[in-house]
C-alpha positions in Angstrom: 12.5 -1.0 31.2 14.8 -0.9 28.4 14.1 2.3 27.5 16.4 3.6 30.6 18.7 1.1 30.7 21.1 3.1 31.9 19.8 3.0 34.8 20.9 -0.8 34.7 24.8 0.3 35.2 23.9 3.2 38.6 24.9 0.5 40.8 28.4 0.1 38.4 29.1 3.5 39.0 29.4 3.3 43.2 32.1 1.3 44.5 31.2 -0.6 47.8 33.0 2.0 49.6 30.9 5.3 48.2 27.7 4.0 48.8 26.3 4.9 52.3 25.0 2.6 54.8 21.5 2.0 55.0 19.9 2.2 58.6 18.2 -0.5 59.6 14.3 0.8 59.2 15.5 1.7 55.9 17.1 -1.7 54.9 13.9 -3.5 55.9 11.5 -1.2 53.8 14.4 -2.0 51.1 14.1 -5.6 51.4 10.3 -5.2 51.7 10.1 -3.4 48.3 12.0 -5.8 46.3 9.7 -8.4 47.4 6.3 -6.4 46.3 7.9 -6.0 43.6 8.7 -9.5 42.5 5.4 -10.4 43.9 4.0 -8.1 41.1 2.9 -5.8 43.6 4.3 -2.7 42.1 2.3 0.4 44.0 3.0 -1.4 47.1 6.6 -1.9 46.2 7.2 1.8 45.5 5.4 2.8 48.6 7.8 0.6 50.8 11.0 1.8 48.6 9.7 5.8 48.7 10.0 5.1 52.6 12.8 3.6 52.5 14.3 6.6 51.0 12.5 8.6 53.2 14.1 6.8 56.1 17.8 7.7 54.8 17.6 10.5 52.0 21.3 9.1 51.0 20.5 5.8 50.6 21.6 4.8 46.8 20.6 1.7 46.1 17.0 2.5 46.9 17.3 5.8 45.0 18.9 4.0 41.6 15.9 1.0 41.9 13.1 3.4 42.7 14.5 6.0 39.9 14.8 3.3 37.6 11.2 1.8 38.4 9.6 4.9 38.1 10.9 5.6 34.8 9.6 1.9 33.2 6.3 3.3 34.9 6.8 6.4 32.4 6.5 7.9 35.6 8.9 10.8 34.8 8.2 13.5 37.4 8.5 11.0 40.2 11.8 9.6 39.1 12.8 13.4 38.6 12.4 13.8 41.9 14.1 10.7 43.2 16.8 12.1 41.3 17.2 15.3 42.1 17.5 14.3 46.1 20.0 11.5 44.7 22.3 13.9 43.0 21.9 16.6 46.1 23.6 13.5 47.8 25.6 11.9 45.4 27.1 13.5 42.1 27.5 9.9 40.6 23.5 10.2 39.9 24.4 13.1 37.4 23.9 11.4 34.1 20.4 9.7 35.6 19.6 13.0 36.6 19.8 14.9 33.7 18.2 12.2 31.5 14.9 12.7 33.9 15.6 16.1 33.3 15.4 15.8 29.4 12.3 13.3 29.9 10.4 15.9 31.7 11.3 19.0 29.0 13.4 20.5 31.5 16.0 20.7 28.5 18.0 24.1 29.7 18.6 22.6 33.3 19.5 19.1 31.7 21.9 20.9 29.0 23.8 22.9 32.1 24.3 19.5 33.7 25.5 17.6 30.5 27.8 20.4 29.3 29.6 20.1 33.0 29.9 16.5 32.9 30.8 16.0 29.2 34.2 15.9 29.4 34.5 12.7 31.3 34.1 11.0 27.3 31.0 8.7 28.2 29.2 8.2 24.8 26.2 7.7 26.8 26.4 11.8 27.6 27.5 12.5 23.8 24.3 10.6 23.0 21.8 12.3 26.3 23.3 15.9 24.9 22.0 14.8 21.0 18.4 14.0 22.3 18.2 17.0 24.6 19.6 19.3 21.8 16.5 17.5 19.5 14.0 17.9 22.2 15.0 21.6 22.7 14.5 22.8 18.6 11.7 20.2 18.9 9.3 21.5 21.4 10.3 25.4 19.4 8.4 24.1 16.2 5.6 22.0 17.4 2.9 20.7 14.9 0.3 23.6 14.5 -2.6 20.7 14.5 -3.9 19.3 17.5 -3.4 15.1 18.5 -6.6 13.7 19.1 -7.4 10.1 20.9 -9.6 8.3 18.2 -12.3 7.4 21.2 -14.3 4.6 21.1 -12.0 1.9 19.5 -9.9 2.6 22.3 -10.4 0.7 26.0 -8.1 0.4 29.2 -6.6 -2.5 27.2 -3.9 -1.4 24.9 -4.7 -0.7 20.9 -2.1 -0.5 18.7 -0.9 -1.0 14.7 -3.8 0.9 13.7 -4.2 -0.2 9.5 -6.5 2.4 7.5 -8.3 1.0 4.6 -7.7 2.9 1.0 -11.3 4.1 1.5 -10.4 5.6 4.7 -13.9 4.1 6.0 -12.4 1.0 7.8 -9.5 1.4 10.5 -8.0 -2.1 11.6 -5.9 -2.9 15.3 -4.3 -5.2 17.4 -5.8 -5.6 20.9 -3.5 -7.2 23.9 -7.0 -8.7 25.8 -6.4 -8.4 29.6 -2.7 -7.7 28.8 -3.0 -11.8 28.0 -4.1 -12.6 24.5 -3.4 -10.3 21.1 -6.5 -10.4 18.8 -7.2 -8.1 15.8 -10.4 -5.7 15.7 -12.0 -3.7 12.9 -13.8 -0.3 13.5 -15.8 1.4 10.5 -17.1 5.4 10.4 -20.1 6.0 11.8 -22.3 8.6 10.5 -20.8 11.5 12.3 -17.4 11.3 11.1 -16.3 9.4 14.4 -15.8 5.3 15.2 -17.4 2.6 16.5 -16.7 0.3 19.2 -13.9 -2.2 17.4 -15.0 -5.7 16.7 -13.1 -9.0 16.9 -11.8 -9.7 13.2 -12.7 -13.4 14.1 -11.1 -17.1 13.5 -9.1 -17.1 11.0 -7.4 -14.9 11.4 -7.2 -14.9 15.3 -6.9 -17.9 17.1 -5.9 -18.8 21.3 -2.0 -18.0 19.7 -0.6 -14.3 19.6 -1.6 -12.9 16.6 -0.4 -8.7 15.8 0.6 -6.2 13.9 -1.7 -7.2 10.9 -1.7 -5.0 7.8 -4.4 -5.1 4.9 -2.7 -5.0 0.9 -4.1 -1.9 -1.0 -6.5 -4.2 -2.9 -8.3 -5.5 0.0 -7.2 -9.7 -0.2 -3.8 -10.2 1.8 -3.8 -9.9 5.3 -0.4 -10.0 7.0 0.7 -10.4 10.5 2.9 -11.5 13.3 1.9 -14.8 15.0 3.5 -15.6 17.7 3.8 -18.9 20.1 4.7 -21.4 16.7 7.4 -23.3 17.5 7.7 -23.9 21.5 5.4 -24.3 24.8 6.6 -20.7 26.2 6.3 -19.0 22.3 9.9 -17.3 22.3 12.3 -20.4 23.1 12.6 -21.5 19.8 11.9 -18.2 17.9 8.2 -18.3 18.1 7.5 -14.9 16.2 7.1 -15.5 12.3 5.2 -14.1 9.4 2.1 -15.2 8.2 -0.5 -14.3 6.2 -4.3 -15.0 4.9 -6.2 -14.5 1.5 -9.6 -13.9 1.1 -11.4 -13.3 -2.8 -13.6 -10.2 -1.7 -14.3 -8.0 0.7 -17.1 -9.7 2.5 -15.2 -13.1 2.4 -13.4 -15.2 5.2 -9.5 -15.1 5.2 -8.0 -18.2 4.8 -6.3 -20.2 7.1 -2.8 -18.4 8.2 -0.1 -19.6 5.9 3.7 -19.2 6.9 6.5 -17.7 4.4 8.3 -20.4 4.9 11.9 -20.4 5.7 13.2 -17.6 3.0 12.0 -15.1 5.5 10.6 -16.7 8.9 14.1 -18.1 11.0 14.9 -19.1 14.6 15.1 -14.9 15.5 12.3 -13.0 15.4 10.2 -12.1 12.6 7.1 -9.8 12.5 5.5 -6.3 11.9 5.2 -7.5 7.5 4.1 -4.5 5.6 3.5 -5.4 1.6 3.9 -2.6 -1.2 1.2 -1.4 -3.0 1.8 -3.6 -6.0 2.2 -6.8 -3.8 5.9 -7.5 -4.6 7.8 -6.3 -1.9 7.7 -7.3 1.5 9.0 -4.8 4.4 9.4 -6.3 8.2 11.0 -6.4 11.5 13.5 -9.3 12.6 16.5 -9.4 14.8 18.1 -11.9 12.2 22.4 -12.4 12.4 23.6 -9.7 9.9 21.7 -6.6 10.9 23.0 -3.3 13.2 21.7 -4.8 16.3 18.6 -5.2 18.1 15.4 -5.3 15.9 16.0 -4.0 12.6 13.7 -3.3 9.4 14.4 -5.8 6.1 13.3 -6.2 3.4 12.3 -9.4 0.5 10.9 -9.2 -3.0 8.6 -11.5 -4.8 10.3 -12.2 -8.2 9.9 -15.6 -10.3 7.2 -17.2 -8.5 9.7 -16.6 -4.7 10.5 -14.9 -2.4 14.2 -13.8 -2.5 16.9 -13.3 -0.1 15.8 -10.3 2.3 18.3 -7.5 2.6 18.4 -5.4 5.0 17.6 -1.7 4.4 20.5 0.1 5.7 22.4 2.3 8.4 19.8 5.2 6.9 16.9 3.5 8.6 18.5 1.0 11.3 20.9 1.3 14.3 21.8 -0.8 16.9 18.6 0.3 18.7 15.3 -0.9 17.5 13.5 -0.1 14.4 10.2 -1.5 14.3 6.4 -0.9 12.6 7.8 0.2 8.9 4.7 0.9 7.1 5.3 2.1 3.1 2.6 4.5 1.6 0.7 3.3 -1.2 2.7 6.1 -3.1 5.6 3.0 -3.0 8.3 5.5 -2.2 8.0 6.6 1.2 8.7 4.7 4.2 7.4 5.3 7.9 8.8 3.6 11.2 9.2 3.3 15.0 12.9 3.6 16.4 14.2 4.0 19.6 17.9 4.4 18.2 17.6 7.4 16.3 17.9 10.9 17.8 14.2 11.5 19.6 12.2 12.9 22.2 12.7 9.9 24.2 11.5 6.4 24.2 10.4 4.8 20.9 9.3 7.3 18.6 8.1 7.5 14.8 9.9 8.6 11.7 10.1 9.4 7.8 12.0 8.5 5.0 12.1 8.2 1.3 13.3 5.6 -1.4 16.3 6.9 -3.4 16.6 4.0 -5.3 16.1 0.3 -5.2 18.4 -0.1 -2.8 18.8 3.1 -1.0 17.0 5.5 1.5 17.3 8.9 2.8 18.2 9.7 6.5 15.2 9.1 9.1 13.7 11.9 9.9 12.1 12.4 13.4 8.3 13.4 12.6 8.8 16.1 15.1 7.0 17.4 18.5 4.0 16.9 19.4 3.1 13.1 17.2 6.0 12.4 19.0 6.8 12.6 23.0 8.9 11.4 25.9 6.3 8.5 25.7 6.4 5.4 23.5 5.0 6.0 19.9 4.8 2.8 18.3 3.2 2.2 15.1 1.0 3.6 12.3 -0.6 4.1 8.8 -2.0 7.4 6.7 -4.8 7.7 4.4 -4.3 7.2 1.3 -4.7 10.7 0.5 -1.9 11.4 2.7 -3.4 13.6 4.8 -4.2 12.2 8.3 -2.1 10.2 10.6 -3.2 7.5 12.7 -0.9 6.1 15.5 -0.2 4.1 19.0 1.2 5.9 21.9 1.0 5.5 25.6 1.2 9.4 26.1 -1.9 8.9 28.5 -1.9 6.0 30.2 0.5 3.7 32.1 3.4 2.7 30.0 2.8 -0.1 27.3 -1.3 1.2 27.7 -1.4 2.5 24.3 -4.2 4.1 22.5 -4.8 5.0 18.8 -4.4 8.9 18.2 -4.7 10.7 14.6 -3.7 14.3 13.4 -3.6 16.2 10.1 -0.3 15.9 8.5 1.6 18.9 7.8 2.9 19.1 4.2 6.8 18.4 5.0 5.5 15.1 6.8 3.0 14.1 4.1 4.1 11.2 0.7 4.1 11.6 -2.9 0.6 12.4 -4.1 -1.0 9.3 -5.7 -4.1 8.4 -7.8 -5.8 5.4 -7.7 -7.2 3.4 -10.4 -9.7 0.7 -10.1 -10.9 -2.0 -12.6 -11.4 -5.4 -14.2 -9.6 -7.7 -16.8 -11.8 -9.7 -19.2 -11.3 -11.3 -22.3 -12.7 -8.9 -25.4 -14.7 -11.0 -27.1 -16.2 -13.5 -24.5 -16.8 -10.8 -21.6 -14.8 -13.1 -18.8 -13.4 -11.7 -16.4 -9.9 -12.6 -16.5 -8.0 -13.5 -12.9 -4.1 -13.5 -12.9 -3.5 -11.0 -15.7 0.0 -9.4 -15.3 0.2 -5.6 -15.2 3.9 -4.0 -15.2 3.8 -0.6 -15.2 6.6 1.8 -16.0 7.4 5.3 -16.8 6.6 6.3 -20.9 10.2 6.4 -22.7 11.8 4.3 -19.9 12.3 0.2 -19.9 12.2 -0.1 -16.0 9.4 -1.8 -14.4 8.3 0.3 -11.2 5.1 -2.0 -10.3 3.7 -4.6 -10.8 0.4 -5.9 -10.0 -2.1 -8.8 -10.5 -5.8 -9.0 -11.2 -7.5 -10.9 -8.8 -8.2 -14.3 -8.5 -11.8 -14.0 -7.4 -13.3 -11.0 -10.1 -10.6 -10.1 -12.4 -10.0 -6.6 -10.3 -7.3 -4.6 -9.4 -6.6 -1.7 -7.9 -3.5 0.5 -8.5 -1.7 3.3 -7.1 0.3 5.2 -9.1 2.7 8.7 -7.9 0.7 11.5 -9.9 2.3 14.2 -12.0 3.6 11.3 -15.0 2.7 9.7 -18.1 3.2 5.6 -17.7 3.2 2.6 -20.0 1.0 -0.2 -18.3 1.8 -3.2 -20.1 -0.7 -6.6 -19.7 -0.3 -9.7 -20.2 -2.1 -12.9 -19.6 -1.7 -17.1 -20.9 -3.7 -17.4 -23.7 -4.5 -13.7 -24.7 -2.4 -11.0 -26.6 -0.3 -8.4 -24.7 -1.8 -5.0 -24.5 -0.2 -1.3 -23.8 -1.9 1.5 -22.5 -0.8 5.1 -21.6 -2.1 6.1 -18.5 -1.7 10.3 -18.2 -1.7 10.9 -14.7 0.3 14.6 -15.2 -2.3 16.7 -14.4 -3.9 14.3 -11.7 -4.0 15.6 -7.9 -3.8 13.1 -4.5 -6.3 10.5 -4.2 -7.8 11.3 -7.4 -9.8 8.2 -8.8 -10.2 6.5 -12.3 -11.9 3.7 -13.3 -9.5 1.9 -15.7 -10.8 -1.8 -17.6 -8.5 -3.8 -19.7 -10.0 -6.1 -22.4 -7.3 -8.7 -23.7 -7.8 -10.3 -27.2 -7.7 -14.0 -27.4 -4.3 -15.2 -29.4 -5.4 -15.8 -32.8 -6.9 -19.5 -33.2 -8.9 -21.8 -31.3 -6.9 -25.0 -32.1 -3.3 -24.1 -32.5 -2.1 -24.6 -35.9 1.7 -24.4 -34.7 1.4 -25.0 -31.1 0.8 -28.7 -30.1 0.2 -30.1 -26.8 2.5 -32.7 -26.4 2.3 -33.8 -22.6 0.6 -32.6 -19.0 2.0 -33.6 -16.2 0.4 -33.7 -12.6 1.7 -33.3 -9.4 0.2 -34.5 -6.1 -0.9 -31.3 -3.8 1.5 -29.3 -2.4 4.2 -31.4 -3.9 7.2 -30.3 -6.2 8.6 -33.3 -6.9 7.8 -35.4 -10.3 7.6 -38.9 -10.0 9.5 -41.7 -11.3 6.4 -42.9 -13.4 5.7 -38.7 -14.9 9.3 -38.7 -15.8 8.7 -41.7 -17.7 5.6 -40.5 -19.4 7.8 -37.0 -20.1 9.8 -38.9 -21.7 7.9 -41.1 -24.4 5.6 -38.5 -25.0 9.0 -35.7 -25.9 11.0 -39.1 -28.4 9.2 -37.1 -31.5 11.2 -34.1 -31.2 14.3 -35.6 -29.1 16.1 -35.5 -32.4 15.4 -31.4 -33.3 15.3 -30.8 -29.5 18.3 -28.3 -30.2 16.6 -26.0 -32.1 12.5 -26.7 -31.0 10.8 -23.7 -29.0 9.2 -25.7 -26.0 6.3 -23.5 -23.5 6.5 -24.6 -20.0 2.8 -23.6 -18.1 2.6 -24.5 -14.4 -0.8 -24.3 -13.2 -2.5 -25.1 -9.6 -5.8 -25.6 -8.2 -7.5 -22.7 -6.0 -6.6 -24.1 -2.5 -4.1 -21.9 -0.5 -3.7 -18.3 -1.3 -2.2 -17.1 -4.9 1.3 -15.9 -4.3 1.7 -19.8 -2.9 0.2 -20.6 -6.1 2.2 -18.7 -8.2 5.4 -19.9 -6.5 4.6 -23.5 -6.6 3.7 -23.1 -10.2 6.4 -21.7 -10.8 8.9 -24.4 -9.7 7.2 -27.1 -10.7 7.3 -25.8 -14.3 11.2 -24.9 -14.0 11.9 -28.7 -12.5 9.9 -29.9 -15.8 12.4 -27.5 -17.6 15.2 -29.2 -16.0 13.8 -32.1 -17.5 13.8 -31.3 -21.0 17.4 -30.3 -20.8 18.5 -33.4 -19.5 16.2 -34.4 -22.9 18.1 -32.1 -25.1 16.2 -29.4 -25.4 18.0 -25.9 -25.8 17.7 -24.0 -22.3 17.2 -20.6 -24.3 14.5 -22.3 -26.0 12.4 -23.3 -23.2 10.3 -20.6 -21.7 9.0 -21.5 -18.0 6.2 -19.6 -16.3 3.7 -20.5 -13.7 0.8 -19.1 -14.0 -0.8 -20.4 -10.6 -4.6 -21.2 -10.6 -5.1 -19.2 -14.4 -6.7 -21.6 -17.0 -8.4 -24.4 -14.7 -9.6 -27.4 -17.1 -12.1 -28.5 -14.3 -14.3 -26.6 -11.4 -12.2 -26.6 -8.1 -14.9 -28.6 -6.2 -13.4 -31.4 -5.5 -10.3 -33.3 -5.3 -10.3 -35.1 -8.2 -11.0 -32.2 -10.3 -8.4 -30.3 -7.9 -5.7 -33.0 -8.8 -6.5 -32.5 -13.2 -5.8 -28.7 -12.1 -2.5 -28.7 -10.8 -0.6 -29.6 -13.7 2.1 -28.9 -16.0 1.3 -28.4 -19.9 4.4 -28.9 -22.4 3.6 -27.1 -25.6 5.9 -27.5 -28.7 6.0 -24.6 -31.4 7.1 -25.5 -34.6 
């Protein structure tokens, strides 16, 4: 219903004294209606209300409810013509009337109506003449290809948040179950180009809890969704939408048990809809957090020394006090996709583009145009990686909230930045391991700004990057325990969704037993924890007297590591401050904070096999190396 609110305010707009009297047959049928309708017998209740009406063509309450019904229905026509008897009778129904008007592409009559009635000053028909002046120029340049329903994924219960794999082979969705329960599903190509039916993704991920709006990272391992019902018995009271997600080491692998992001980004509001960057280190999502333009707006966090930060929220460009929702970012890392309902449309919620200026600014939305979008609600989406097709939720055809998956070819001033993908493994040049949790920045040749960064995987050593074609970059890697390398990746002459294969061997550093490095403590933490005991501190301490007296000028390492339980960006973060809170130890030693260096390098380097708690606990650890 909140996508004609104003019919919410009709009744505001007739005093007691300009309404007309219901007869009495019409009062009853009234009466009756309401009931049917809180009952949740809504045909029944429109039946009784249309006779009410019928009864007493002036009546105006039963005109404004049944109008406004009608329209929640996405009903359009009917509450057209409920409207246009309401404004025969009563010229108070003129704003209702020519929204219906606009809803049902009768823009020129709708335009006539607004252009006599602007001049009370409403904002509300400033903001009816935008949409109808969008829908008008809309609905002149349709798209030239053809929106088609997906098929067989699709059933009479509503799909939705349709996520396309990088292959384009595998299409993921959200299914509400008997309106009840949200589940995700997974679909693959069949051998004619078209879909199977979708199957249940499982537990994990799904569980008897609302579970949505999932999205797969380019590399295949994070999945990230909305779960909802956390916190309290009804799901909502206490803000019970957050953001989780689940690991899993390779494709044919279970995900992991859902993990929360903890407090940085989940709060009491709403959070949901998390849609990650290509390179894994920015987080995009929806929450109606204090702070924003109003209503649900899009924000977003990045993951930088081992956490993640503050989220900001992406500006008056994308949001307004209406609700933007969905965001999904291409794997080209520049250009941004969303649902909005605020933003000049063709009514209800509808889908639009922008691009990254900067890191910290966007262009104006851009309404995707006529026919992806419609009076209907379009909802969410994802395009190949190519760029070329479209796949979306909208409940064009069906009862409103219904939605199906649709897809259409993208015309070119709708499409990303072109991107190639490279695909390959980091081992260790002389030994042939596969090395997980190597560091690859990547930046532009002749430039000193890191545009992505990405991780091999914990699993295999993989990775898989997308990279904007048309440029020369630097990628420079780096791993505990093995030189740095830097490579120059030409990509200048490289078209979309061109594919490389692209290996990285890493030399060892130099010696087996450090002549200059020394390994002067390791220090364990119980699981999950981040605090160091009374009796570590204690054994910090002895084993550090040595080199208490040069501490001022003595370069101290600080490596974090962790066991393999959990997923890796938890990893990295709690490696990460446990190794900083073992810094803050040596300082309160002596030691020079611009000689320590603290990095955590998560579950890198284990010194036992992860198979069992005891070896778990020698794992996640903190190793102090002195260089003298």
């Amino acid at each position: 219903m909140r996508y004609f609110c104003a019919f919410i305010f009709f009744l505001g707009w007739f005093s007691p004294a300009a309404r007309s009297q219901p007869r009495s047959h019409a009062e009853k049928y009234y009466h009756q209606a309401l009931t049917l309708q809180y009952q949740k017998n809504y045909k029944e209740a429109r039946e009784a209300m249309e006779k009410a009406i019928k009864e007493n063509p002036s009546y105006t309450d039963a005109q404004s409810l049944l109008a406004e019904w009608y329209f929640s229905d996405h009903a359009f026509e009917k509450a057209k013509l409920v409207l246009t008897n309401a404004y025969h009778y009563n010229k108070a129904f003129a704003f209702p009337y020519a929204k219906s008007l606009v809803y049902t592409g009768d823009v020129s009559a709708a335009l006539s109506l607004i252009n006599t009635y602007y001049t009370t000053g409403r904002k509300e028909w400033q903001q009816l003449q935008k949409q109808a002046l969008f829908v008008q120029q809309a609905k002149k340049n349709p798209l030239k290809d053809t929106v088609h329903n997906i098929g067989r994924p699709n059933t009479s219960d509503p799909e939705m948040f349709p996520w396309i794999t990088a292959d384009s082979s595998t299409l993921y969705f959200t299914r509400r179950i008997s309106n009840i329960d949200n589940d995700f599903f997974i679909t693959t190509i069949d051998t004619c180009g078209g879909w199977y039916t979708g199957t249940n993704l499982g537990r994990p991920p799904n569980s008897s809890d609302q579970e949505s709006a999932q999205m797969i990272s380019s590399d295949g391992h994070y999945l990230f969704y909305t779960k909802c019902d956390n916190r309290s018995s009804n799901g909502w009271a206490q803000g019970g939408c957050d953001l989780y997600m689940s690991y899993r080491v390779c494709d044919d692998s279970v995900w992991s048990a859902p993990q929360s992001f903890g407090a940085t980004i989940n709060t009491p509001g709403f959070e949901g809809m998390g849609c990650l960057s290509p390179d894994n280190r920015t987080l995009y999502f929806v929450s109606n957090k204090p702070g924003g333009f109003g209503g649900m707006d899009i924000w977003m966090s990045r993951f930088e020394n081992g956490l993640w930060q503050a989220p900001k929220n992406l500006g008056s460009e994308i949001n307004t006090p209406g609700d933007e929702t969905a965001p999904y970012i291409h794997i080209d890392n520049q250009t941004l996709y969303f649902a909005s309902n605020g933003h000049p449309g063709m009514g209800g919620s509808d889908l639009f583009i922008s691009s990254k200026i900067n890191d910290t600014l966007w262009s104006q939305a851009v309404n995707m145009g006529y026919t992806i979008n419609t009076a209907f609600d379009e909802n969410s989406l994802c395009i190949t990686s190519d760029g070329a097709t479209l796949f979306f939720a909208s409940d064009r055809d069906s009862a409103a909230g219904n939605f199906d998956i649709y897809t259409v070819n993208l015309p070119a001033s709708l499409k990303p930045t072109p991107v190639a993908i490279l695909n390959g493994y980091v081992y260790d040049s002389l030994s042939k391991k596969l090395l997980n949790y190597a560091s690859i920045g990547i930046r532009e040749v002749y430039s000193n700004k890191e545009l992505y960064h990405f991780l091999s995987n914990r699993g295999d050593g993989s990775f898989m990057m997308n990279l904007p074609t048309g440029l020369k970059y630097i990628a420079h890697t780096d791993r505990v325990g093995f030189q740095d390398r830097d490579d120059t990746l030409d990509l200048s002459l490289s078209s979309a969704n061109d594919r490389y294969s692209y290996n990285i061997a890493l030399l060892p550093q130099g010696y087996i037993a450090p002549v200059n490095d020394s390994l002067v403590a390791i220090v364990h933490f119980i699981k999950n924890s981040i605090q160091l005991s009374e009796d570590e501190r204690q054994k910090l301490t002895q084993a550090l007297m040595p080199w208490i007296d040069q501490a001022a000028a003595t370069l101290v390492f600080v490596n974090g590591y962790t066991d393999n339980t959990g997923t890796p960006m938890i990893n990295e973060q709690l490696s990460y401050t446990r190794a900083h809170a073992i810094a803050d130890e040596l300082m309160n030693l002596g030691f020079n904070e611009m000689n320590i260096k603290a990095q955590g390098w998560g579950e890198a380097d284990p010194v036992a096999p992860n198979d069992n708690e005891e070896n778990q606990n020698l794992n996640r650890r903190v190793e102090i190396i002195i260089r003298r």
